[in-house]
LOROLO-362852 format. One line per 8 residues: number of its first residue (from 1); for each residue x, y negated, z of N, C-alpha, C. Coordinates in steps of 0.1 Angstrom, whole numbers, plus 2048, in hexadecimal, padded with zeros to 3 digits. Layout:
NUM) X,Y,Z,X,Y,Z,X,Y,Z; ...
END
This chain:
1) 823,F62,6BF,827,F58,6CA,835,F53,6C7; 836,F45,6C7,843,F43,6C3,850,F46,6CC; 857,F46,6C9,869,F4C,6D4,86A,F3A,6D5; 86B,F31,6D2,86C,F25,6D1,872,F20,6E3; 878,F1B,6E8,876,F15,6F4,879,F07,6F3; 87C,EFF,6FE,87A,EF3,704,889,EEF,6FC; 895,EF3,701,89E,EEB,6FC,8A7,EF2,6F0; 898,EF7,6E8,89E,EF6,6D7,89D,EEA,6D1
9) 892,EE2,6DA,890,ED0,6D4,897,EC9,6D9; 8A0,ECE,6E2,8A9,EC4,6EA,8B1,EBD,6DF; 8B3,EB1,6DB,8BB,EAB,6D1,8C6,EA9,6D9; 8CD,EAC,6E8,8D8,EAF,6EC,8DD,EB9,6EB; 8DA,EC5,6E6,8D8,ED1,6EB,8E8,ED8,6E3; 8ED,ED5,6D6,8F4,ED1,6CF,906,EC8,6D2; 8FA,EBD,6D7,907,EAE,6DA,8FF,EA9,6DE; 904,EAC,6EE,902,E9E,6F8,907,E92,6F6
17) 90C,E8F,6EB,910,E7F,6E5,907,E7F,6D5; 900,E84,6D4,8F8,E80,6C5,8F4,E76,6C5; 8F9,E71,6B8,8F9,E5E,6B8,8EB,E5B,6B0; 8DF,E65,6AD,8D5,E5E,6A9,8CC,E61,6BB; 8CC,E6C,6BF,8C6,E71,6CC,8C9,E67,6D8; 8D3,E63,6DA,8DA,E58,6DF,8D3,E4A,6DE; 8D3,E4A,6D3,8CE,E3B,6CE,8C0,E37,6CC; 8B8,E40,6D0,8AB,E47,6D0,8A6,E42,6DB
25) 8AE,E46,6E6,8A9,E45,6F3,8B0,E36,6FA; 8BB,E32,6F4,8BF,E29,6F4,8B3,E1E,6F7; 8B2,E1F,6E1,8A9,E11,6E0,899,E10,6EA; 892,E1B,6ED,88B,E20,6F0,88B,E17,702; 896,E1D,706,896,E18,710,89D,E0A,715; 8A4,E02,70D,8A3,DF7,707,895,DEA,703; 88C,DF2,6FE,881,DED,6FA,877,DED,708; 875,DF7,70C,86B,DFA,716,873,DF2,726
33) 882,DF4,72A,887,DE7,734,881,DDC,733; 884,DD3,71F,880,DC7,71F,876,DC8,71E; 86B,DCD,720,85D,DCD,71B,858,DC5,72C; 85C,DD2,738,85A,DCE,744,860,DC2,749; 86B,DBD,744,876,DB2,74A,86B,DA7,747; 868,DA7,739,85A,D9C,733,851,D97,73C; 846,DA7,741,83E,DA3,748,844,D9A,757; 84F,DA0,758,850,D9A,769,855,D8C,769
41) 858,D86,75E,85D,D7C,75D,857,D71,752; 849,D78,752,844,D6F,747,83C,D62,74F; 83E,D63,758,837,D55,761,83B,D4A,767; 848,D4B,761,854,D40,768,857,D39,757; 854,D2C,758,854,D26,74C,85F,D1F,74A; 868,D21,745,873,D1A,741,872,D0A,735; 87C,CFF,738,87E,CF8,731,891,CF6,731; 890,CF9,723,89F,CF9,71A,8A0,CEB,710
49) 8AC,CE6,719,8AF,CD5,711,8B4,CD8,701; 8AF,CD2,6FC,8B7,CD0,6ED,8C0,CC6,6EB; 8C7,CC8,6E4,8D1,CBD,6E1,8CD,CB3,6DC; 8BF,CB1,6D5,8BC,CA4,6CF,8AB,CAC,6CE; 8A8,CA1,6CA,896,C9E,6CF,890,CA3,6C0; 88A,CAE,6C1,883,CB5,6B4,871,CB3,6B6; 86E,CAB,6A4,864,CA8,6A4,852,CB7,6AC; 84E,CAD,6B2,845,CB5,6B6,844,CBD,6C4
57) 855,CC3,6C4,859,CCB,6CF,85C,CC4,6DC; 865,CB7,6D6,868,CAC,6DF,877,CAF,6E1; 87F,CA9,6F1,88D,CAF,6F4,890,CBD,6F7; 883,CC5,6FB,88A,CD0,704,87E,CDE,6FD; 881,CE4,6FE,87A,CF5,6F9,872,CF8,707; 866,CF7,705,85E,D00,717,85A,D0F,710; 85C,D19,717,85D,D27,70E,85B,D2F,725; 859,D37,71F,850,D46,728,861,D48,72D
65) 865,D4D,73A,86F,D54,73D,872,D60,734; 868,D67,730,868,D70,728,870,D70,71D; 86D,D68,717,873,D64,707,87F,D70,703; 888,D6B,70E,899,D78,707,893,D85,70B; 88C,D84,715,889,D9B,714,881,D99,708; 873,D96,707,86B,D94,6FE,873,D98,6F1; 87C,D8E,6EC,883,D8F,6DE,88B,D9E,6E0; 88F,D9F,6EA,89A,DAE,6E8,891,DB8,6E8
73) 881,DBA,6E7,879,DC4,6E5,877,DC4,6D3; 878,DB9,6D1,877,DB7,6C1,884,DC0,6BC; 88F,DBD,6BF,89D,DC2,6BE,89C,DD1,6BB; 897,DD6,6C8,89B,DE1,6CA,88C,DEA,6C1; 882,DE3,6C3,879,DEA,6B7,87C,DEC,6A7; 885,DDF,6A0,88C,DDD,693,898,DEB,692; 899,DEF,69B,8A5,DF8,69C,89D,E01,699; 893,E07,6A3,88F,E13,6A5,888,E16,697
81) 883,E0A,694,877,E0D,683,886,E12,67A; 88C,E0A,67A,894,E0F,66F,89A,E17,670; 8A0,E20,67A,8A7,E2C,67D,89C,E37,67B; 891,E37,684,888,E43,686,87A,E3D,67E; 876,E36,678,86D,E3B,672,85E,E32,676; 857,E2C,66D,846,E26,675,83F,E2A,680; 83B,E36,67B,837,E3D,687,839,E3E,691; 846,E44,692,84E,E47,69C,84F,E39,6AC
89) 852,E2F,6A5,850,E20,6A5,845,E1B,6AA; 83A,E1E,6A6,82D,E1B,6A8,826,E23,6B5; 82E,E2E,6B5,82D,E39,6C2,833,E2F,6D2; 83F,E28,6CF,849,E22,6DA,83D,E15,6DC; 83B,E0F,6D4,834,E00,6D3,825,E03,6D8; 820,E0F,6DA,815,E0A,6DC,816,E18,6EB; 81F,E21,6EB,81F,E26,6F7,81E,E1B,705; 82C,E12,701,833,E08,708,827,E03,707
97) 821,DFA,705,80F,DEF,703,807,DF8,713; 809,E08,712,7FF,E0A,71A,807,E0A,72A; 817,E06,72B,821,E0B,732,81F,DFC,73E; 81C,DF2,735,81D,DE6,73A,810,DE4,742; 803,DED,742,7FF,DED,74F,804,DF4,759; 80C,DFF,757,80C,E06,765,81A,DF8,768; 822,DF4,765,828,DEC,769,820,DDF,776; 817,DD7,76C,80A,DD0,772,806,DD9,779
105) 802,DE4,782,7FD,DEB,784,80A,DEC,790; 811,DF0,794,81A,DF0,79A,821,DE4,79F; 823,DD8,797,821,DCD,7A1,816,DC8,7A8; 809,DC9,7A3,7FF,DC5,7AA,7FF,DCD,7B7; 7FC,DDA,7B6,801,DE0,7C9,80B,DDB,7CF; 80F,DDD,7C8,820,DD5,7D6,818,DC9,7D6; 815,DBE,7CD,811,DAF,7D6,804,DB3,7DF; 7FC,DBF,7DD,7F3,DC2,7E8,7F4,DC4,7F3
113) 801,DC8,7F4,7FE,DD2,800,805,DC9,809; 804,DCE,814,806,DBF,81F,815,DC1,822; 81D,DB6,825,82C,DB7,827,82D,DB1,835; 83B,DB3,83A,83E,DB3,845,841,DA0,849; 846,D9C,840,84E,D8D,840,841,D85,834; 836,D81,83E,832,D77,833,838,D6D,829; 841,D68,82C,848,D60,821,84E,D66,81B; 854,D74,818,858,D7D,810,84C,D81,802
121) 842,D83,80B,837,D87,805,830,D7D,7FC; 832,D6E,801,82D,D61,7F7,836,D62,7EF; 840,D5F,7F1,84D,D61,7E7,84B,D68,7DB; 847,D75,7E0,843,D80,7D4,836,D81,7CD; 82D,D7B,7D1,820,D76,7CB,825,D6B,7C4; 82B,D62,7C8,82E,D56,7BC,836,D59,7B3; 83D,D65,7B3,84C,D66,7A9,841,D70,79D; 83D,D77,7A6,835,D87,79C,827,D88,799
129) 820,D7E,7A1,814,D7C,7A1,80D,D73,795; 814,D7A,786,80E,D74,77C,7FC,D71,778; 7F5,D63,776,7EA,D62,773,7E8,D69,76A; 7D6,D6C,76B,7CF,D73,760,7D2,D6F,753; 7D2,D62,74F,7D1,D61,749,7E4,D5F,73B; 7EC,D62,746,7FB,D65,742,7F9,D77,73A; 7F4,D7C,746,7F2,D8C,744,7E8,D8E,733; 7DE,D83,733,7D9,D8C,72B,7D9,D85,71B
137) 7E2,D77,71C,7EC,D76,70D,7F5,D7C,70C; 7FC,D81,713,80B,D89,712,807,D96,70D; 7F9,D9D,714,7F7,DAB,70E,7EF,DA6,701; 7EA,DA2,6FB,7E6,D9B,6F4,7F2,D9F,6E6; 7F4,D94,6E9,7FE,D92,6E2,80A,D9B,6DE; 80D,DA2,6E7,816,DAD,6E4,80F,DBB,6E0; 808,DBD,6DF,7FF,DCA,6D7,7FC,DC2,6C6; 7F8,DB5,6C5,7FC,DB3,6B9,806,DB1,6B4
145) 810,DA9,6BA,81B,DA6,6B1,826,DB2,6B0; 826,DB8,6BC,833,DC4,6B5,82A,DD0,6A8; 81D,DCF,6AB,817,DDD,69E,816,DD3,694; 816,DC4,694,818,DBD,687,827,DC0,685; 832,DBE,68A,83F,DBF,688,846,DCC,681; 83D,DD8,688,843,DE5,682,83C,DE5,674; 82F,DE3,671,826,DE2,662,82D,DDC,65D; 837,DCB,65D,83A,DC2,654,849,DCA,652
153) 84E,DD0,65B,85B,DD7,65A,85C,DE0,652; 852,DEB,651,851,DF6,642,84E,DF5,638; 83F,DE7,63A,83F,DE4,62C,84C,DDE,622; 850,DD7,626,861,DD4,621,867,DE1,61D; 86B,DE9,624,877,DF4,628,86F,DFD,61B; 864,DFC,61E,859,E07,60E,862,DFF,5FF; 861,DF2,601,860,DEC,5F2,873,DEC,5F4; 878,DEE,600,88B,DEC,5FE,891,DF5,5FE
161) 88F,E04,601,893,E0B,609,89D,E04,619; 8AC,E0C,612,8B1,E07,621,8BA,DFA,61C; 8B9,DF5,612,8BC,DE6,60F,8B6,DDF,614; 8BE,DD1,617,8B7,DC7,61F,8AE,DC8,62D; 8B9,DCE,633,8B6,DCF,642,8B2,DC2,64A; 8B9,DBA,645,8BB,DAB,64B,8AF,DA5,646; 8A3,DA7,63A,89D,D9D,637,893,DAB,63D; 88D,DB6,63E,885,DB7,64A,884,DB9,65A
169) 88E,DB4,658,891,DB4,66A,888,DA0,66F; 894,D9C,664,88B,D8D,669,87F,D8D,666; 87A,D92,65B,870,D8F,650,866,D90,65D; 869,D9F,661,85D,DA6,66C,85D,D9F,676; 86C,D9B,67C,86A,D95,68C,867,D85,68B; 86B,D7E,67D,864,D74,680,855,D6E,67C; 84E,D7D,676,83F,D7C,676,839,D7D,681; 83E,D88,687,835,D8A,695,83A,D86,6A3
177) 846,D7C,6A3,848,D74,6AA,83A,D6A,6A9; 839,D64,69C,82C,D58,698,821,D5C,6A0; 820,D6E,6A2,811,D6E,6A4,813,D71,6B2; 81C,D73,6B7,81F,D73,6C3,81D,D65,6C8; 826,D5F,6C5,822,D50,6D1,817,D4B,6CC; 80F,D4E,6C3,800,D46,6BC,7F7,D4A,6C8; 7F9,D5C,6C6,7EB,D62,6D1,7F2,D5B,6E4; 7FE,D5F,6E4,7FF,D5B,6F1,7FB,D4E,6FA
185) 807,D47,6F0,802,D35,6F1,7F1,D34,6F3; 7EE,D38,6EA,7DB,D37,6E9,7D7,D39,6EF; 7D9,D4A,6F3,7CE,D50,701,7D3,D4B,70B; 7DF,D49,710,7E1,D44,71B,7DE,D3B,723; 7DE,D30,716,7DF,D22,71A,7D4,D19,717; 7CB,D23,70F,7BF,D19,70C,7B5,D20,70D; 7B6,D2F,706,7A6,D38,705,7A5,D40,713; 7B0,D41,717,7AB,D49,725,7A6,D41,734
193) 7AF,D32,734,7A9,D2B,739,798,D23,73C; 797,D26,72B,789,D1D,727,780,D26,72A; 784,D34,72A,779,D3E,72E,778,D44,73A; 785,D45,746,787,D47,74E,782,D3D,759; 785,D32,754,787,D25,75F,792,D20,762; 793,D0E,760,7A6,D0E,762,7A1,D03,756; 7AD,CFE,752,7AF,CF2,74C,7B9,CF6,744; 7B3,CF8,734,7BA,CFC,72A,7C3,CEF,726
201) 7D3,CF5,71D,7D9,CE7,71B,7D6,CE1,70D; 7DA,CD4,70E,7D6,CCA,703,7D8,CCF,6F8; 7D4,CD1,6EB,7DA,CD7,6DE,7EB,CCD,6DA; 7EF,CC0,6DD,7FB,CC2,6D9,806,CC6,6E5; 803,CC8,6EC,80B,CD4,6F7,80D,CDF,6F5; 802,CE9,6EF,802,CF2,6E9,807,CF4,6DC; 806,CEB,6D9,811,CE9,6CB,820,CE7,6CE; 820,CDE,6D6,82F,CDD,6D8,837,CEA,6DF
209) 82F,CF4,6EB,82E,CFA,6F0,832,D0D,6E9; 82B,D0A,6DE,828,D12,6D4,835,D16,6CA; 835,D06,6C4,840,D05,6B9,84E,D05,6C1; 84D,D04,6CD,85B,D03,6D2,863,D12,6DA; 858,D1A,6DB,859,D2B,6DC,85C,D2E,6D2; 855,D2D,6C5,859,D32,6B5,866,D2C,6B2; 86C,D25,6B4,878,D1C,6B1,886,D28,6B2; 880,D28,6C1,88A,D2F,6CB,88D,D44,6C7
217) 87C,D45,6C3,87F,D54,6BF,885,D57,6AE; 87C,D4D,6A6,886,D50,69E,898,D4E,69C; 89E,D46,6A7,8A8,D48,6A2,8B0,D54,6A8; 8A7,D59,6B4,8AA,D64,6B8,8AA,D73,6AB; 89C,D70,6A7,89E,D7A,69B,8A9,D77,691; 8AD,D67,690,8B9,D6B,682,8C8,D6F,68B; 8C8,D6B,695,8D7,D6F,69C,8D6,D7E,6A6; 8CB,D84,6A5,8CE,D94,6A6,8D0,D9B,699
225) 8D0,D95,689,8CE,DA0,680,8DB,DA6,67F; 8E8,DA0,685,8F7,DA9,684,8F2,DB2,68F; 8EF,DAD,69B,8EC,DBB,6A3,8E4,DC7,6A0; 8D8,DC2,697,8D1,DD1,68E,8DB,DD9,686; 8E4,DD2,67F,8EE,DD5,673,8F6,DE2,67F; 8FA,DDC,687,904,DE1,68C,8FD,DEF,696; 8F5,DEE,69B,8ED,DFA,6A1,8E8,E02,69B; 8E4,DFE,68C,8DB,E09,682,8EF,E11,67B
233) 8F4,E09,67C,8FE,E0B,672,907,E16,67B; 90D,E12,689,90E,E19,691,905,E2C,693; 8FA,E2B,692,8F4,E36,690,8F4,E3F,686; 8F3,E37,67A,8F5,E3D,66D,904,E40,66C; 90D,E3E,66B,919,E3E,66A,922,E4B,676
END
C-alpha cells in the first residue's frame, strides 16, 4: 500500500510561487474564462470600419462579438502546448469542449426560469439567448480548430525543437483560425439554416463575411507572438 498522500502532488507544496505551477493554472484558466466569454457573446455581431475599402470585404470587418476572447483561447492554448506538452494540451482543449455545455446548460435555466421584471427577462433572452444555429457552428468549430491547432503546433516543435516559437505559434493559429471561420461561417450561416429552417446567406456575404473574420484573426495571431515569447520565456527563465 503506498504511504503516498494528496499533497505530495501538490506542485505548491514546495513554493507557493512556482513559476511553471503558476502558469499552469494561469493559462488554464485564462483559456477556459475566454472560452465562456465566446459563447456569451458570440451573438452580437459586430461591424468594424476600415480605413479604406478592401477588395471583397468592402469598408468595414462584420466578425462574431466573440472574436478577441475566441483569439485569446488560441493564445493561451500556444502557451500551454509549448510549456507542458501535446497531451497535456489536448486534455485542456477538449476537457474545456465538454465545459461549454455546462456553460449552455446554465444559461439556458436562468432564460427558463420565470423572472420577476419581464423586461428584465426579454432583455436577457435577447442578449444570451443565442440561436441554434450560432450554438452549433461555434461548437463545431471549436472542437476542430483548437485539436487542429495543438497537432499543427507539435508537428513543427517535432521537426524545431524549441526553435522558432514564432513560426509555430502563427503557423498553428493561423491554420485553425482558417478552419475555424470556414466551419463556423458555414454552419451557421448556410448549412444550419438550410437544414434547420431560416434563410441561409448569399455566398458573397459569406465570403465577405468569412474573409473579413480571417483578416482580423490572423493579425491577432502575428501581434500576440511577443506575448507567447514573453510568457513561455517568463516561465522558463
Amino acid at each position: 500500500m503506498s504511504s503516498r498522500t494528496a499533497t505530495d502532488d501538490d506542485p505548491f507544496r514546495t513554493d507557493p510561487l512556482d513559476r511553471s505551477a503558476v502558469a499552469a493554472v494561469g493559462l488554464i484558466t485564462l483559456f477556459t474564462v475566454a472560452l465562456a466569454t465566446a459563447q456569451l457573446t458570440a451573438a452580437k455581431v459586430l461591424a468594424l470600419p476600415l480605413p479604406f475599402a478592401l477588395p471583397v470585404v468592402g469598408p468595414e470587418i462584420t466578425l462574431p462579438g466573440a472574436a478577441l476572447a475566441y483569439a485569446l483561447t488560441f493564445l493561451a492554448s500556444d502557451c500551454y502546448a509549448e510549456l507542458y506538452g501535446r497531451r497535456a494540451t489536448q486534455v485542456v482543449v477538449n476537457v474545456a469542449f465538454l465545459a461549454n455545455f455546462l456553460v449552455l446548460g446554465l444559461v439556458w435555466s436562468t432564460l427558463a426560469a420565470p423572472g420577476i421584471d419581464p423586461e428584465v427577462s426579454a432583455a436577457f433572452q435577447t442578449a444570451l439567448g443565442p440561436a441554434t444555429n450560432v450554438v452549433a457552428g461555434s461548437l463545431l468549430a471549436y472542437v476542430v480548430s483548437q485539436n487542429w491547432d495543438v497537432f499543427v503546433f507539435h508537428a513543427i516543435r517535432d521537426r524545431t525543437g524549441e526553435r522558432l516559437l514564432w513560426l509555430r505559434n502563427i503557423a498553428s493559429t493561423a491554420t485553425s483560425q482558417a478552419l475555424d471561420t470556414a466551419i463556423f461561417v458555414g454552419v451557421a450561416f448556410y448549412a444550419a439554416p438550410l437544414l434547420l429552417g431560416g434563410d441561409p446567406l448569399n455566398p458573397s456575404i459569406l465570403l465577405a463575411l468569412a474573409l473579413g473574420q480571417y483578416l482580423l484573426k490572423l493579425a491577432i495571431a502575428v501581434l500576440d507572438t511577443p506575448v507567447v515569447y514573453l510568457i513561455v520565456g517568463a516561465v522558463r527563465n
